[in-house]
C-alpha positions in Angstrom: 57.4 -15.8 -5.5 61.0 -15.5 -3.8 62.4 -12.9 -1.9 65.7 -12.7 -0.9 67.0 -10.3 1.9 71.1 -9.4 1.7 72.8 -10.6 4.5 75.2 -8.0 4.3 75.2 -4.6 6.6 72.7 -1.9 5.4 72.7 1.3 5.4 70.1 3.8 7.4 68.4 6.4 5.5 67.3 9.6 7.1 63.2 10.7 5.8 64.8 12.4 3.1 66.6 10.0 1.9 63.4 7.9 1.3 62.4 9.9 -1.7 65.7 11.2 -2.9 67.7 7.8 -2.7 64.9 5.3 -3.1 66.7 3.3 -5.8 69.8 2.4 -3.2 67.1 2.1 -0.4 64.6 -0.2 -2.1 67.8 -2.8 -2.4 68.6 -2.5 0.6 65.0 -2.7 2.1 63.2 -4.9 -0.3 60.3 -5.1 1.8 58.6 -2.6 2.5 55.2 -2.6 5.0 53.1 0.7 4.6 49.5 1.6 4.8 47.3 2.2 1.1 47.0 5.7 1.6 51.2 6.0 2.1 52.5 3.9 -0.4 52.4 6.0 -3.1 54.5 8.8 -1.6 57.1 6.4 0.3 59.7 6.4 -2.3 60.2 8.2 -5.3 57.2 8.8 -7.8 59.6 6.6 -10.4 59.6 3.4 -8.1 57.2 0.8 -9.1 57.3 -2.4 -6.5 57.3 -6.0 -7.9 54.7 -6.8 -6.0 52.2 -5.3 -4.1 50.4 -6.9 -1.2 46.9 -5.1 -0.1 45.9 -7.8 3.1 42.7 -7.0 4.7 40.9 -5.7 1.2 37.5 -6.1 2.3 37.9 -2.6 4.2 39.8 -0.7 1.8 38.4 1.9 0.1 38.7 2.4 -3.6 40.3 5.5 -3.7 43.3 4.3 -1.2 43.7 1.2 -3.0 43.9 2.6 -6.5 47.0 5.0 -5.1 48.6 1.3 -3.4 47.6 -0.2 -7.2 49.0 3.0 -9.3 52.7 1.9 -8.2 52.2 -2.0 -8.7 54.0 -3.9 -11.4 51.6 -7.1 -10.0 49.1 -7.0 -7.2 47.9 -9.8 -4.5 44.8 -8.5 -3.1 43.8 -10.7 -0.1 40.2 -10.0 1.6 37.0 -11.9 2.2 33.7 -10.7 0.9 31.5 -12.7 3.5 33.5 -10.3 5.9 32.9 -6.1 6.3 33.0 -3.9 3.9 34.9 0.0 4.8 33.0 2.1 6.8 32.0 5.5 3.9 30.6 7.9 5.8 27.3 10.1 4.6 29.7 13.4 4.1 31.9 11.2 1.7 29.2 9.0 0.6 27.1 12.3 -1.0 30.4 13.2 -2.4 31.7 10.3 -4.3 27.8 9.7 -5.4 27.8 13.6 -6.9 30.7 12.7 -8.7 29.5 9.5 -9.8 26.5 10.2 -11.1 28.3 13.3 -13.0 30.1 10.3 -15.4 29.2 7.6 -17.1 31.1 5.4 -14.9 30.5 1.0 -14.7 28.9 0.4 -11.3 31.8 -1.3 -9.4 33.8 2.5 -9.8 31.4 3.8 -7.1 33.1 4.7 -3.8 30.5 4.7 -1.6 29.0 0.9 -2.3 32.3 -1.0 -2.9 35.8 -2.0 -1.3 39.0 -2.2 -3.2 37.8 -6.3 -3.3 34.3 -5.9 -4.7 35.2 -3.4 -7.0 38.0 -5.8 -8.2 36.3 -9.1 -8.0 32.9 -7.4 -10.2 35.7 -5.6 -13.1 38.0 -8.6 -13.4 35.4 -11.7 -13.0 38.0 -13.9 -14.6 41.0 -13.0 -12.0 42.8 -15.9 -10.8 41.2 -16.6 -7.6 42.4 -18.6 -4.7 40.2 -19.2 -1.7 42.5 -19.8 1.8 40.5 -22.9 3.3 42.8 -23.7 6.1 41.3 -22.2 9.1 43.8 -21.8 12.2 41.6 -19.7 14.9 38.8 -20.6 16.1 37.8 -23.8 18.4 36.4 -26.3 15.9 32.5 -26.0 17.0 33.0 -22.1 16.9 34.6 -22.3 13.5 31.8 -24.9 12.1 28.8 -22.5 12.8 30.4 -19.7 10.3 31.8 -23.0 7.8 28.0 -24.3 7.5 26.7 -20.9 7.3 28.3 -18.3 5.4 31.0 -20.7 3.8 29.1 -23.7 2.6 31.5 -26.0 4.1 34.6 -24.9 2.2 36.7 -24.3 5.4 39.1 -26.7 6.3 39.5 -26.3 10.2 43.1 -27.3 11.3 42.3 -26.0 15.4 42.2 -28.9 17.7 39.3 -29.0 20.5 40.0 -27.7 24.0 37.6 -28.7 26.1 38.7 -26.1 28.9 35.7 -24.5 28.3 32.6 -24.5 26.8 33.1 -23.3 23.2 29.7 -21.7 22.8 27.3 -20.2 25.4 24.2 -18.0 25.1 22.8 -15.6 27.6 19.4 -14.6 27.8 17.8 -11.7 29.8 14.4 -11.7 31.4 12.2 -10.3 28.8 11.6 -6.3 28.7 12.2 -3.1 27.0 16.0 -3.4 27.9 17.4 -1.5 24.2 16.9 2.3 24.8 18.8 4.4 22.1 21.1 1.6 20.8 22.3 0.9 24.3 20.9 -1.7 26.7 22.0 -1.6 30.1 20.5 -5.1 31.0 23.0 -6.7 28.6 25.8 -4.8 30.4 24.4 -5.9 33.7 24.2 -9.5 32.8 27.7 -9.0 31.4 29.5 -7.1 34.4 27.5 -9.4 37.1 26.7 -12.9 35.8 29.2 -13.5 33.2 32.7 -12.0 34.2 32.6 -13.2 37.7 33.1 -16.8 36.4 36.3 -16.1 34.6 40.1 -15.1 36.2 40.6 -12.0 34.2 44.4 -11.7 35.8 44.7 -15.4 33.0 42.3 -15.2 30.4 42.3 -12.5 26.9 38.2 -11.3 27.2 36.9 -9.0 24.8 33.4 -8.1 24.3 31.8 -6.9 20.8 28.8 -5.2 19.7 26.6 -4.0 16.5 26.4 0.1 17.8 28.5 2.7 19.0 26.7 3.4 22.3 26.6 -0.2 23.7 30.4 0.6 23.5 30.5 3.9 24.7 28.9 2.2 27.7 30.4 -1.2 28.1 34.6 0.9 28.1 32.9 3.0 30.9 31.6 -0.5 32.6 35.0 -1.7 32.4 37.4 1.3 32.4 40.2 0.3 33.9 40.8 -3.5 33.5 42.2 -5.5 31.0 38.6 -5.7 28.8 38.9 -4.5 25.6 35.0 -3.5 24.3 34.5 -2.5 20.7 31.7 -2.7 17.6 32.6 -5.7 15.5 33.8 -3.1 12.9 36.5 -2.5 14.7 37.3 -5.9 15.9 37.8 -7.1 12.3 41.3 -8.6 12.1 41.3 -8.8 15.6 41.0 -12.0 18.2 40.6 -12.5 22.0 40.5 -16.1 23.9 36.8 -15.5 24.7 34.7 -13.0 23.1 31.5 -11.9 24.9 29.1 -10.4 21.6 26.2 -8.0 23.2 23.6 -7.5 20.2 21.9 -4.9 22.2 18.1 -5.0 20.4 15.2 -6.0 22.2 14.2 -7.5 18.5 17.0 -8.1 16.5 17.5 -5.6 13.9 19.0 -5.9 10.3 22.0 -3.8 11.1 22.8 -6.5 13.9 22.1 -9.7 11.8 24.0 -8.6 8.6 26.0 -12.1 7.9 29.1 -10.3 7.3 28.7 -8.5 10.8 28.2 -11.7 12.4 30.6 -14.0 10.8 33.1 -11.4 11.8 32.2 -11.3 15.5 32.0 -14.9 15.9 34.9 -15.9 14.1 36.6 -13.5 16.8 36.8 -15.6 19.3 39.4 -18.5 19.9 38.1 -21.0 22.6 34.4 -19.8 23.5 32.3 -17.4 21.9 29.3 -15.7 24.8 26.0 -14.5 22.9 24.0 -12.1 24.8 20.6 -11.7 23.7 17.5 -10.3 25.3 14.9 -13.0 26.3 12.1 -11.6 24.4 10.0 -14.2 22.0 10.5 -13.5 18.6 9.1 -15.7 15.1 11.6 -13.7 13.3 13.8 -16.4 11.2 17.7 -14.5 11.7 21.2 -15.4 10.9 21.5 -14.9 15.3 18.7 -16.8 15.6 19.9 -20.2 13.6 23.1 -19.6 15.6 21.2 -19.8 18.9 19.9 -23.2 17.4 23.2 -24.3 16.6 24.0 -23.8 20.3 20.9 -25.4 21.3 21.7 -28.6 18.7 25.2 -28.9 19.9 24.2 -29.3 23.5 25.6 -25.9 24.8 24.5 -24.0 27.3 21.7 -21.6 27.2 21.7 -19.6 30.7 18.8 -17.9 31.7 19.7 -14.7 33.1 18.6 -14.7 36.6 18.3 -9.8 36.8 15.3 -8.4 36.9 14.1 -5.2 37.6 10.8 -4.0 39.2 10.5 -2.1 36.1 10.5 -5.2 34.0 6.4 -5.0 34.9 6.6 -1.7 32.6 7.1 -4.3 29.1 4.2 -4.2 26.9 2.6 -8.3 28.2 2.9 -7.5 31.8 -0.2 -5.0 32.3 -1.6 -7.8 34.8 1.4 -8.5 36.2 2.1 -4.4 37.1 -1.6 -4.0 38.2 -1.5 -6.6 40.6 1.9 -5.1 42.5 0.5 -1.9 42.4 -3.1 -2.8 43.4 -1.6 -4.8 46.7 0.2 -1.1 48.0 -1.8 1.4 46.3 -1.5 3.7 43.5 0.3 6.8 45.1 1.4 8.0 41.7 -0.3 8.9 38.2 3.3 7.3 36.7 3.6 4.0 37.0 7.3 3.5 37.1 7.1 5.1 40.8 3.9 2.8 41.8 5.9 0.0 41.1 9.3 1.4 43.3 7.0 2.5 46.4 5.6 -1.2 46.3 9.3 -2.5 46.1 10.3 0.1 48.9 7.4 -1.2 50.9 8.2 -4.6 50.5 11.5 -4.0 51.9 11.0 -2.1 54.7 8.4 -5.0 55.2 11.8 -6.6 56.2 12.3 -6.7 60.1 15.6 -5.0 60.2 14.1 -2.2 58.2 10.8 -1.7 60.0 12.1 1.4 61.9 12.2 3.3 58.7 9.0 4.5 56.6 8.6 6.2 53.3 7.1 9.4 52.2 6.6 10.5 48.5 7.3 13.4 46.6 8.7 15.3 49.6 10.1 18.9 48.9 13.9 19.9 49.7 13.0 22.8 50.9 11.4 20.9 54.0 14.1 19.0 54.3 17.1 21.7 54.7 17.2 23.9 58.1 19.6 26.1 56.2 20.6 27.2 52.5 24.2 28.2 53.8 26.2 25.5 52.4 24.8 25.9 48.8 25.6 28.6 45.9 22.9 30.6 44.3 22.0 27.9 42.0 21.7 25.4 44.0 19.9 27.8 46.8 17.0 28.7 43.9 17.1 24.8 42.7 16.5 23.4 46.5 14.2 26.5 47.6 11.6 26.0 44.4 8.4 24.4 45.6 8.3 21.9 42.7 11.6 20.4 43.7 11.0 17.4 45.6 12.5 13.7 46.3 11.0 11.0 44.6 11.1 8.8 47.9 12.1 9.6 51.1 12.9 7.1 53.8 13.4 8.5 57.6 13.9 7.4 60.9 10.0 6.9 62.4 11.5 7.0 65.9 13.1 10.7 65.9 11.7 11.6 62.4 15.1 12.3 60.5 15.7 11.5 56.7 17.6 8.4 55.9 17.8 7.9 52.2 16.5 9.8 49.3 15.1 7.5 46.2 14.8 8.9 42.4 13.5 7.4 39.7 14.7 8.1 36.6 13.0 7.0 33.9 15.7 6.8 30.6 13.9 8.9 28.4 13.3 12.0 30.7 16.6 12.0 32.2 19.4 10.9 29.8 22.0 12.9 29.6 22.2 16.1 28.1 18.7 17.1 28.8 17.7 20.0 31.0 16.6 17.2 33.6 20.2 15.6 33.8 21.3 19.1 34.4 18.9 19.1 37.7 19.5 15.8 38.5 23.7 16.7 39.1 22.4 19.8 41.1 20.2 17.9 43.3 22.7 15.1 43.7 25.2 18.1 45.1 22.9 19.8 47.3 22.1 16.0 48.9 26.0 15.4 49.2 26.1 18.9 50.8 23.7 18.1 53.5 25.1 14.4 53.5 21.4 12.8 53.0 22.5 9.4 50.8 20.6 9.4 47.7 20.3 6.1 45.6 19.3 6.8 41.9 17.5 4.0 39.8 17.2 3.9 36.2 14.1 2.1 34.4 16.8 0.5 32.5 18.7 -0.6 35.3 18.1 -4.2 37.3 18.6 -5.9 41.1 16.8 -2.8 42.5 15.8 -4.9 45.8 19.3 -6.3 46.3 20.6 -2.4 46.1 18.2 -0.7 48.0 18.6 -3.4 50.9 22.8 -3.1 50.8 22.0 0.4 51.3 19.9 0.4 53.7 22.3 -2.0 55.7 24.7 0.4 55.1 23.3 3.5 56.3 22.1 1.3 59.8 26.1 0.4 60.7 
């Protein structure tokens, strides 16, 4: 297939033009780039094209590509099977189904469980088909991982190795309950503190992937602002970055995260070094992630033990000893465990010479603590006035009695947001700030609660 563009001066067509002139513009403009869904109603409805390119056919959906396909005289459909399919949502899915099952329709019609390449590849099994072997992407030992497993060796790899780096690294966290919601804040931790420190973001193209929408809800917030781009492999598909960081997010790994197509994608994202961050909990589960963590391990790469924890690790089903021996050693002061185990931590600092002026009292009530209700609104004056609303900790001065630091625990369930707790939590967090008492919040999710509850008790003593 030739194409040859005039050389001579061409002529500019207004919108209008494109529909009522599309003969003179089409010689002019041979080529034309345009999405499925706009193809059909570029030109004129009497304009077939030569040719018609559909790239990236693995995530077009049939009823897009059959308008891109009604105005082809001959079609190249380019995709890859062992990559992922469109997105159908359930509204459409229900749809398409109804309609389906209304007609006596061959299999690879329906909408909702093929793309344009499927659907083309299962009607026309005898299409000529030509597989693109030469592989121009990925570091070689990146690339090899998807060529053993999901392409049986057919790839030809034509990157050379950079040794600038180490291609392939794994993460893994301390074990725990980390995944709450389809978000896991341990993950972003080890991410934001032990992972992105060692690169020069000013020089190096980081993005970081994951299976769910939340994990990237979270990880943009983590990183608003800078030049990291976070994203859910579906939307990373046909994109690349020099290093991509892939957060699977489950405590165990679920199907939705090990699909092969999922994971070829977001591996094969990454150019020079691909960082797999996995939670460190022992699983017998044989997995696609799993066989690429023993690839890693084969190879010689690293494997880097997270070094975060949390006091609230001891929570994890495994660690009932463990949790009963902390809170045994400074007493049980609490029917909920998640605060037993903070007053033992808070104790254990203030353990700490540079600390030992301060002490700690439980559950005390803000009422006690304000001389006044002047500088609040009616809200906040009926919130800080109730005699169940309390501090979780409070740490004060033992020399002239006056409140330091306030402490909350918030355990992920009871407060997330949206709940009539989170609501609280913001008015509390403004009548401290009113009253300017320091408050320090920890999540049950969260980690390094000993390293931030002693910077902020330095903090509050300059």
């Amino acid at each position: 297939m030739e194409c040859k563009i005039q050389s001579k001066k061409r002529e500019t067509y207004s919108i209008g033009e494109l529909r009522s002139n599309s003969s003179e513009f089409i010689k002019d403009y041979p080529v034309i780039m345009s999405t499925t869904y706009s193809l059909r109603q570029s030109l004129s409805d009497g304009i077939s094209y030569d040719y018609v390119i559909i790239d990236e056919s693995s995530q077009v959906d049939l009823a897009t590509g059959a308008l891109a396909l009604s105005c082809a005289k001959r079609a190249v459909i380019v995709g890859d099977l062992k990559q992922l399919p469109n997105v159908v949502d359930a509204v459409s899915k229900e749809k398409a189904d109804l309609v389906f099952d209304s007609f006596n329709l061959p299999e690879f019609y329906r909408y909702s469980n093929h793309s344009l390449l499927s659907s083309i590849m299962e009607c026309f099994p005898e299409v000529p088909k030509t597989l693109l072997r030469e592989h121009y992407r990925c570091h070689p030992k990146i690339i090899e991982f998807c060529n053993k497993k999901f392409y049986n060796n057919e790839l030809i790899v034509l990157t050379e190795q950079i040794d600038q780096r180490a291609p392939l690294v794994v993460y893994k966290t301390t074990p725990g309950n980390h995944a709450r919601e389809r978000m896991n804040q341990r993950q972003i931790d080890t991410i934001e503190q032990e992972i992105i420190p060692k690169e020069r973001l000013e020089t190096v193209d980081l993005g970081i992937v994951t299976p769910y929408r939340n994990q990237t809800d979270a990880l943009q917030k983590a990183f608003y602002g800078t030049k990291i781009k976070a994203d859910t492999v579906d939307k990373f598909q046909g994109r690349e970055n020099q290093i991509i960081i892939l957060s699977t997010v489950d405590n165990e790994i679920s199907d939705f995260t090990d699909n092969p197509n999922r994971l070829n994608v977001a591996v094969s994202r990454a150019i020079e070094q691909l960082i797999l961050v996995v939670n460190g909990n022992d699983s017998e589960k044989d997995s696609n992630i799993a066989d690429l963590i023993r690839y890693i391990e084969y190879n010689n790469f690293s494997v880097v033990q997270s070094s975060l924890n949390s006091v609230f690790d001891c929570l994890y089903k495994g660690y009932e000893e463990k949790r009963a021996e902390i809170i045994s050693k400074s007493g049980r002061v609490s029917r909920f465990d998640s605060e037993n185990l903070m007053y033992a931590l808070i104790k254990d600092v203030l353990s700490d010479e540079r600390f030992s002026k301060y002490d700690i009292l439980l559950h005390f009530p803000v009422r006690s603590l304000l001389k006044d209700f002047s500088k609040l609104n009616e809200r906040e004056k009926r919130y800080a006035s109730h005699p169940l609303t309390h501090l979780d900790f409070l740490i004060y001065n033992k020399l002239g009695k006056s409140p330091v630091l306030a402490i909350e625990v918030d355990g992920f369930e009871y407060h997330r947001p949206g709940t009539q707790q989170a609501e609280r939590d913001r008015i509390k967090d403004r009548v401290l700030e009113k009253y300017n008492l320091p408050l320090l919040r920890f999540a049950t999710n969260g980690s390094n609660e000993k390293i931030k509850l002693m910077e902020k008790l330095s903090e509050v003593r300059s």
